[in-house]
C-alpha positions in Angstrom: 37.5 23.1 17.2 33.9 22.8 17.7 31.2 19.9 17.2 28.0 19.7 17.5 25.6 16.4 17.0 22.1 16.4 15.9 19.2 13.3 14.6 17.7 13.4 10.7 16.1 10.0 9.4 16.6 8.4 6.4 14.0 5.8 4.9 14.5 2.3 3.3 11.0 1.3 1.9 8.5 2.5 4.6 11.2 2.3 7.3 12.4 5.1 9.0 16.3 4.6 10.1 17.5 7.4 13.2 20.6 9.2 11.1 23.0 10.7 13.8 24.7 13.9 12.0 27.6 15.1 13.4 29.2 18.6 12.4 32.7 19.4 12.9 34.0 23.0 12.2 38.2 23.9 13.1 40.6 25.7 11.0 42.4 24.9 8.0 41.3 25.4 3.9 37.7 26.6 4.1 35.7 24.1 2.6 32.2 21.9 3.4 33.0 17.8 3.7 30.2 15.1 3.6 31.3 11.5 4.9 28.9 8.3 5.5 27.7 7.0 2.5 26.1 10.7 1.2 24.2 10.4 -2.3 24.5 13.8 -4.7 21.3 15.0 -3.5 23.1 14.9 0.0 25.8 16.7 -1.0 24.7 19.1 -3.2 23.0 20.6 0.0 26.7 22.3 0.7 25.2 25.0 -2.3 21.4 24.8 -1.0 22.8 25.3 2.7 25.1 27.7 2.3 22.1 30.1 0.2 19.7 29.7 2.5 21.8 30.7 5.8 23.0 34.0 3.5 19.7 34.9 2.5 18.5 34.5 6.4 21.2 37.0 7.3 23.2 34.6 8.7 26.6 34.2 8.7 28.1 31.0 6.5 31.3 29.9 8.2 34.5 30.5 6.3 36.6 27.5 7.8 36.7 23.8 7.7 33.4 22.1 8.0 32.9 18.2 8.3 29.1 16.7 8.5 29.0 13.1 9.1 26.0 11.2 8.8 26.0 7.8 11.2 26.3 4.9 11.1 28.2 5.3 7.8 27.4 2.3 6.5 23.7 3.5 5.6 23.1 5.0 2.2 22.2 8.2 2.2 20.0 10.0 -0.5 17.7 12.5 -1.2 16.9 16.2 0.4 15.6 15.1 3.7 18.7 15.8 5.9 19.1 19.0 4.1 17.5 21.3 7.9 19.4 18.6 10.5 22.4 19.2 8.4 22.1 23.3 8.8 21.2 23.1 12.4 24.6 20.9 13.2 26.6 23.9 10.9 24.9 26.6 12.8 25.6 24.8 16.3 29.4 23.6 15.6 29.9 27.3 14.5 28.4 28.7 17.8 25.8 30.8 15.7 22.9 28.7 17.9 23.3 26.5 21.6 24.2 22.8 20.5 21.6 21.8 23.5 18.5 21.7 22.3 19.4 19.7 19.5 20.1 16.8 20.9 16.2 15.8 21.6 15.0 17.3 18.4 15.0 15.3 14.7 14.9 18.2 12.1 13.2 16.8 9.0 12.7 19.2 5.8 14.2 20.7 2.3 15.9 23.8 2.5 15.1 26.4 -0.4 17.7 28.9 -1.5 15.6 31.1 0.2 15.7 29.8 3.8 12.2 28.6 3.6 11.2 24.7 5.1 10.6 22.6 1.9 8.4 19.3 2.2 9.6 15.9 1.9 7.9 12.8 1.4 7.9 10.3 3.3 7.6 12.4 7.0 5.2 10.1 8.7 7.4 7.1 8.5 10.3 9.5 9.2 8.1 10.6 12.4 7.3 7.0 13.8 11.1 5.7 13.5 11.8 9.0 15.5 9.1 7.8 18.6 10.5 4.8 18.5 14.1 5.8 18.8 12.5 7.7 21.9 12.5 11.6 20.5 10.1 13.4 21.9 10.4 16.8 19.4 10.5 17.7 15.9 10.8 20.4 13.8 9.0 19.7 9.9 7.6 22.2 6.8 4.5 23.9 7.2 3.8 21.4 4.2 4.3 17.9 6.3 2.8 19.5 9.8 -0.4 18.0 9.5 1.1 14.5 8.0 3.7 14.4 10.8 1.1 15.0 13.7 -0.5 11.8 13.2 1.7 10.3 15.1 0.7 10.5 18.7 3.5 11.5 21.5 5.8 13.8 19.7 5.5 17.2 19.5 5.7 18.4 15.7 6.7 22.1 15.6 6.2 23.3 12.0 8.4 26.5 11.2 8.4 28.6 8.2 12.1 29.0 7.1 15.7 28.7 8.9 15.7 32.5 10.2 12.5 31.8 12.3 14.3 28.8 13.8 17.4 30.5 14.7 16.2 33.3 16.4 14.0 30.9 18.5 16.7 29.1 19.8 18.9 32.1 20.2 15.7 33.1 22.7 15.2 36.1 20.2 12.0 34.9 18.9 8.6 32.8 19.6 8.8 29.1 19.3 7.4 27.7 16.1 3.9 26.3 16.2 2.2 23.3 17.2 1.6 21.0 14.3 -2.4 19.5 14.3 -3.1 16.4 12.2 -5.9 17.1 9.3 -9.7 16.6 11.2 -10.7 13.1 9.4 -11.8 13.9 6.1 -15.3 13.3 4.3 -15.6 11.6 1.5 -18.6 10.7 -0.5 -20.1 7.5 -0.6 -18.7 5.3 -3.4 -19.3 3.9 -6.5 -23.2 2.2 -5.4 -23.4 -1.6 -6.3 -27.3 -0.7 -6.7 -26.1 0.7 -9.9 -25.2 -2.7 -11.8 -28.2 -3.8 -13.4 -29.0 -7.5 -12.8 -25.6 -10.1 -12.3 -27.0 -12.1 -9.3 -23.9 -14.4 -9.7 -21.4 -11.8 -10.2 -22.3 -9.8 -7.4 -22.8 -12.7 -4.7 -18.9 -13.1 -5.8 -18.2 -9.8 -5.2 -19.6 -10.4 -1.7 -17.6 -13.7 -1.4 -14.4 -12.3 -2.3 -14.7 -9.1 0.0 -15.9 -11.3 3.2 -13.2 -13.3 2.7 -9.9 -11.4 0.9 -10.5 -14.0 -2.0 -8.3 -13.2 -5.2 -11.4 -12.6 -8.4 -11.4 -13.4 -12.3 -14.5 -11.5 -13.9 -14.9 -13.0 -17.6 -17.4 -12.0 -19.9 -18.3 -9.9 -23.0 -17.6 -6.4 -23.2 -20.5 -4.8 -21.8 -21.2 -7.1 -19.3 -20.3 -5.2 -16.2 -16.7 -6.3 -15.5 -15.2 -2.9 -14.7 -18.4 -1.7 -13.1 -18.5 -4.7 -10.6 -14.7 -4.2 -9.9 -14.7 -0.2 -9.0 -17.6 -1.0 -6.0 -15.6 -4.0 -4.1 -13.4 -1.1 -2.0 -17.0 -0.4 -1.1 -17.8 -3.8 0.0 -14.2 -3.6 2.5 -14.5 -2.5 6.1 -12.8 0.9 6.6 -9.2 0.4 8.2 -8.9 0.0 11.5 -5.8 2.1 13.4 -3.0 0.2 11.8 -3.7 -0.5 9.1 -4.7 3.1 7.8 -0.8 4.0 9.3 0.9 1.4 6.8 -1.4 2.7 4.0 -1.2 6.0 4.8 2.7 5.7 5.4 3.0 4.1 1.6 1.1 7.0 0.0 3.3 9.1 2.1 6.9 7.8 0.6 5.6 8.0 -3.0 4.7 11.2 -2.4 0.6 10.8 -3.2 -0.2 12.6 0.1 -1.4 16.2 0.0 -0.6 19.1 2.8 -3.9 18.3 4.4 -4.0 15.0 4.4 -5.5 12.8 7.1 -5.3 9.0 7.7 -6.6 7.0 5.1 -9.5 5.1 5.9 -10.8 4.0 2.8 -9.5 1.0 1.1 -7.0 2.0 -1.8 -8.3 1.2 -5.5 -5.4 0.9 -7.7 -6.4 0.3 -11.4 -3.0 0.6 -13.8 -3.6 0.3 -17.5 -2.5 -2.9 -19.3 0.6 -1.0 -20.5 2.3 -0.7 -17.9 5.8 -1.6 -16.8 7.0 -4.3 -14.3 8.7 -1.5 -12.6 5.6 1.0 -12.4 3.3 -2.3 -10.8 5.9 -3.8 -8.4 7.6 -1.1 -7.6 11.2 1.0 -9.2 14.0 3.6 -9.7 17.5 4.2 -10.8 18.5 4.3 -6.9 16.2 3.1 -4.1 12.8 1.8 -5.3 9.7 3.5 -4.8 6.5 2.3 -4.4 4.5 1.0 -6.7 0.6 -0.2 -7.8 0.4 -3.5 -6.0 2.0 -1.2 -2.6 -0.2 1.3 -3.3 -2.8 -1.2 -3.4 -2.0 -2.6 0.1 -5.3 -3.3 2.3 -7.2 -2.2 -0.7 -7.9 -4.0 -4.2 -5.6 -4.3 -7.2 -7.9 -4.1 -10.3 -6.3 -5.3 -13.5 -8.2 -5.3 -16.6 -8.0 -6.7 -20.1 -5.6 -9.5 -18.0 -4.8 -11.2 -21.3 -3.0 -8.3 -22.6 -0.9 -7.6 -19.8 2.7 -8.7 -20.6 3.3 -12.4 -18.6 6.3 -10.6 -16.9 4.6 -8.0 -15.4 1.7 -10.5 -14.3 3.7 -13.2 -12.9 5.4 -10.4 -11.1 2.5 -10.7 -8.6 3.1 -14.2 -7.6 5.3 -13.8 -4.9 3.6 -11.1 -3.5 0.2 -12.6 -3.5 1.5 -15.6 -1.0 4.3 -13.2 1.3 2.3 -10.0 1.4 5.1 -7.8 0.6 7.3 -7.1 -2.5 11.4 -7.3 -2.3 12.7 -5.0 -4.3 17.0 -5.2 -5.3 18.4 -1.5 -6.7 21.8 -0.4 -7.1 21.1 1.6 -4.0 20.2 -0.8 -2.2 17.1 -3.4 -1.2 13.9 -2.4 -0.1 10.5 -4.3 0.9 6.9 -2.7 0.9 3.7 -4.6 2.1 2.0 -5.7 -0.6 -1.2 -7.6 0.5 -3.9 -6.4 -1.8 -7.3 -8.2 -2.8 -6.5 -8.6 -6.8 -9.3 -8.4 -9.2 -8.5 -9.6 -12.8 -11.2 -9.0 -15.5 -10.5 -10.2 -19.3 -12.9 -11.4 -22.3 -13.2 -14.4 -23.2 -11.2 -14.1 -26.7 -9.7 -11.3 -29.0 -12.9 -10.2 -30.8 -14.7 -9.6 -27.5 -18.2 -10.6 -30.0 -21.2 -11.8 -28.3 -22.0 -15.6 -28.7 -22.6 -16.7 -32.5 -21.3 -13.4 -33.7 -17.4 -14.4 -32.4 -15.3 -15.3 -35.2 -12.9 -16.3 -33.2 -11.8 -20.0 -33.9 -12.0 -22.0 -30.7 -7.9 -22.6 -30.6 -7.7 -18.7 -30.7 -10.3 -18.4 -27.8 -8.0 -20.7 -26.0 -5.0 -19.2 -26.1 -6.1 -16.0 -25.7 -7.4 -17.2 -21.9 -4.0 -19.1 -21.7 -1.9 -16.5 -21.3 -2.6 -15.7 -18.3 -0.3 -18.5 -16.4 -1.4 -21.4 -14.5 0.7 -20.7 -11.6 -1.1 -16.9 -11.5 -4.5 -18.9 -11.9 -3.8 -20.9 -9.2 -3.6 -17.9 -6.7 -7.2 -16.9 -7.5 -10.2 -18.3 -5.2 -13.0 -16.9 -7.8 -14.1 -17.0 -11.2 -16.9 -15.5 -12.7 -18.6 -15.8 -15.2 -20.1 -12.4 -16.6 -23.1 -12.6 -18.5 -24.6 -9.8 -20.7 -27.0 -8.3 -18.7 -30.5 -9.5 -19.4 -32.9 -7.1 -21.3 -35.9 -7.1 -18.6 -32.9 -6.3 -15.7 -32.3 -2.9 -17.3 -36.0 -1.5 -16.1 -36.0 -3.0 -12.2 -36.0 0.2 -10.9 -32.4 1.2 -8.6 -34.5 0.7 -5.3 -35.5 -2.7 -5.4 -31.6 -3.7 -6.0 -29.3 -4.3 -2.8 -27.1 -1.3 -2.0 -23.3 -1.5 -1.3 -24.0 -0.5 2.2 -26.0 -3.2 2.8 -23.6 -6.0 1.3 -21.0 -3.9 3.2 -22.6 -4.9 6.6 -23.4 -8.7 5.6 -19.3 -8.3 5.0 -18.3 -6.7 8.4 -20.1 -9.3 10.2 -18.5 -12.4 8.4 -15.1 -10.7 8.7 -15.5 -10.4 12.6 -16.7 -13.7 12.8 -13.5 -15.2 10.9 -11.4 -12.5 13.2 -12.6 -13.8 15.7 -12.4 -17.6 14.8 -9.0 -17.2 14.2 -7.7 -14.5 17.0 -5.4 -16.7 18.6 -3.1 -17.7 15.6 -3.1 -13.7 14.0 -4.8 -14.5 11.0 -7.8 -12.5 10.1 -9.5 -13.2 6.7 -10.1 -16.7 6.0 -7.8 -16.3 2.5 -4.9 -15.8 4.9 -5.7 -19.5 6.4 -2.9 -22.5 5.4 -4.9 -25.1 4.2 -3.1 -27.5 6.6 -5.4 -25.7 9.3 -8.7 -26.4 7.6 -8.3 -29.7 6.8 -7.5 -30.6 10.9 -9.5 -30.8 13.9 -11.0 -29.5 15.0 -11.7 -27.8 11.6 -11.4 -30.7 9.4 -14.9 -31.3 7.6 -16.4 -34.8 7.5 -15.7 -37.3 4.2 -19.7 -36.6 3.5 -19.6 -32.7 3.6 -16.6 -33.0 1.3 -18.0 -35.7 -1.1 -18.0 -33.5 -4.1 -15.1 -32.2 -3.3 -13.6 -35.8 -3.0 -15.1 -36.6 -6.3 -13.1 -34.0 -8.4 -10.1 -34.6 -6.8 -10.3 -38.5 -8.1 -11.5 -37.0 -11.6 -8.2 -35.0 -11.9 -10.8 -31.6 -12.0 -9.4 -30.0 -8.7 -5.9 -30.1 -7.6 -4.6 -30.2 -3.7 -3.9 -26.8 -3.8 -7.5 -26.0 -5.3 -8.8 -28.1 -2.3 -7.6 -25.9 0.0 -9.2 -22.7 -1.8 -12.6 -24.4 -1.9 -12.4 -25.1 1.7 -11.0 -21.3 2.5 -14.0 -20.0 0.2 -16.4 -22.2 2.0 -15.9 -21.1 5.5 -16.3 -17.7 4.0 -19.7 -19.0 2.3 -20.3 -20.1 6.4 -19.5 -17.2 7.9 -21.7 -15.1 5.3 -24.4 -17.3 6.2 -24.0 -17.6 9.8 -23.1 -21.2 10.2 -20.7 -22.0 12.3 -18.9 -24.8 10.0 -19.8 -25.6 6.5 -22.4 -27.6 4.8 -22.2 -29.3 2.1 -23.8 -27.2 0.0 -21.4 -24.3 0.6 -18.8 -26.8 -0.4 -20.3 -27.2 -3.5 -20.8 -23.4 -3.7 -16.8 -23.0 -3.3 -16.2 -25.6 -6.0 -18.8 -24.2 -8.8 -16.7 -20.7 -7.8 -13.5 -22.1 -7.8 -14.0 -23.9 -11.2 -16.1 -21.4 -12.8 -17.7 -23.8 -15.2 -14.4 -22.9 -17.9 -12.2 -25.3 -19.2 -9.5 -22.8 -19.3 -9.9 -22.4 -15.2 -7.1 -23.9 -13.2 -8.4 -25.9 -11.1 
């Protein structure tokens, strides 16, 4: 008997989990065994396997052959283990030495071929492996430059199974060094100096992006809405160390991550049409659930438009993400969590016909409902509403160099983000959106009664809940910090509360 122990990971959500795969080869009725909660994908490798270890000239073992992945209790799925699973075989059946396994996590699809097939989900699968302490491993040419982002393991990237044997037989070269991609350029975004006019709409823009304050854009067709939306991510500070891993390591389970891809530094834009399922924006799938819009949005903006005609399950959906910053997700196969803390933008018009002033026929009960299906408990989540004007006539002819470029908003934003960083370093929040409103309303940030007479003012008149006084005084400090005050005035109280109300009857308050 002969047994021969080597490391795989398998992923739940964005986690990587060390799988300890054990092979076991002795005589009896030839035959290849899986054990430890092993999916179909898992065990259909026995056929994949036993091809690729023919087709390298390698001998497949005619005896009886265990695998066990550990700790049993861990589902298994998917073609990840399919090269750790090989390498055990090989090293139980004394075709390679069983030492150097030990230290190396072997991560990669095996074609029929013999070629290393890529996997998603190998940076995750990489970081677990650091942190369980292994130093080495062995991916596809296809994940070499993913998997070399992270620092202080050596990646080897080899081409197919017959290179790898004959390098630990000594027969052969070692495989190469994996580099991560250099950073990659990409061209300046979507230019706020190209929205004609909107004074209002864009000082929001700038509000919500200083801050990490939830939007509404309403307004006629036309107006701008979508426009407005696509140049916030241009507004938002590119992402610092850690934060471009947990996106990056996102894209990388749902697979949106290309062979060359480098760490992504650019605030995601994730703008899913109005049709779609509760499953495709929260995340799904039969087994394990993947990723989905408001994950991929994470760090980034969520842009959802035409709001009203979104179905209320798939918007109130976003609720519990919107306060926890990640999304629980229950499958057959198991449960799963992906961060989920995303800027949302919701843009709708303010009734069916979508008409211009006197030429909506829209009766005003219809106008109301339409707006009202968006709930009040979603409303309640969202700092700003706008109010989006058709663009005035004489705006379309100020000529595009006169108007304020995103890269200049962009820099009044970085400023007021470091100073609420800053401001609130020692209790590891970083936007002022992320502050409990129990915070702002003590010392020794508690504002004076005459700072917040307004604000007192609508909470007697019924016009502003608690809850909406904790969103003016959030959105105020923002107004502060853009301004360089070191507290809030009064007037950027009242600032807070005309963007918190949004002059609409149909506005939560």
């Amino acid at each position: 008997m002969a047994l021969a122990t080597t490391s795989g990971v398998a992923l739940v959500g964005v986690r990587g989990e060390i799988v300890e795969i054990q092979a076991d080869v002795s005589g009896g009725i030839p035959g290849l065994a899986f054990t430890g909660l092993a999916e179909k994908a898992v065990v259909e490798a026995h056929h994949r396997i036993r091809s690729a270890m023919l087709n390298s000239q390698i001998a497949w073992p005619v005896k009886r052959m265990t695998v066990a992945l550990l700790p049993a209790d861990v589902r298994k799925n998917g073609s990840r283990f399919d090269l750790a699973m090989a390498m055990a075989l090989l090293a139980a059946a004394g075709e390679i030495p069983a030492g150097p396994l030990a230290e190396t996590v072997w991560i990669a699809e095996l074609g029929l071929d013999g070629r290393l097939r890529p996997i998603r989900g190998v940076l995750p699968a990489i970081a677990a492996a650091k942190a369980a302490g292994i130093t080495r491993a062995v991916v596809s040419p296809g994940n070499g430059a993913e998997a070399a982002l992270v620092p202080g393991v050596d990646v080897r990237v080899a081409d197919n199974l017959r290179q790898l044997v004959q390098w630990l037989r000594g027969e052969g070269p070692a495989p190469a060094t994996a580099e991560p991609a250099a950073e990659q350029w990409h061209p300046p975004g979507k230019d706020l100096a190209d929205v004609a006019g909107q004074t209002v709409a864009k000082r929001g823009l700038e509000l919500a992006a200083a801050g990490n304050h939830n939007l509404f854009l309403v307004g006629v067709p036309g107006a701008g809405k979508t426009m407005l939306a696509e140049r916030l991510p241009a507004l938002l500070p590119p992402l610092d160390d850690d934060a471009a891993l947990e996106v990056t390591a996102v894209h990388s389970v749902a697979g949106h991550l290309s062979s060359a891809s480098s760490l992504i530094r650019r605030p995601p834009l994730q703008a899913p049409h109005h049709t779609a399922s509760v499953a495709a924006l929260v995340g799904g799938g039969t087994s394990l659930a993947r990723p989905g819009a408001i994950s991929l949005a994470h760090k980034g903006v969520l842009f959802l438009d035409e709001a009203p005609e979104w179905t209320a399950s798939a918007l109130d959906a976003l609720r519990q993400p919107l306060e926890s910053g990640e999304v629980v997700l229950h499958r057959g196969g198991g449960v799963v969590s992906y961060p989920a803390r995303f800027l949302l933008v919701l843009a709708a018009n303010p009734c069916p016909c979508g008409a211009r002033g006197t030429q909506c026929i829209c009766p005003p009960n219809t106008r109301r409902r339409y707006l009202q299906r968006l709930s009040g408990p979603l409303l309640d989540r969202i700092d700003l509403k706008v109010e989006v004007d058709p663009v005035e006539h004489a705006d379309f002819f100020d000529p595009v160099a006169t108007r304020e470029t995103s890269a200049t908003v962009a820099a009044r934003v970085a400023q007021a983000r470091a100073t609420a960083a800053e401001r609130w370093a020692g209790n590891g929040w970083r936007v002022n959106a992320d502050v409990p409103g129990s915070r702002l309303r003590s010392a020794p940030f508690g504002l004076s009664r005459t700072v917040l007479r307004e604000a007192e003012e609508h909470l007697e008149q019924g016009s502003l809940s608690a809850r909406g006084l904790d969103r003016v005084l959030r959105l105020a400090w923002t107004i502060a910090d853009l301004a360089g005050r070191t507290s809030p005035s009064a007037g950027d109280v009242n600032e807070a509360i005309f963007f918190r109300r949004g002059g609409s009857s149909a506005w939560a308050a």
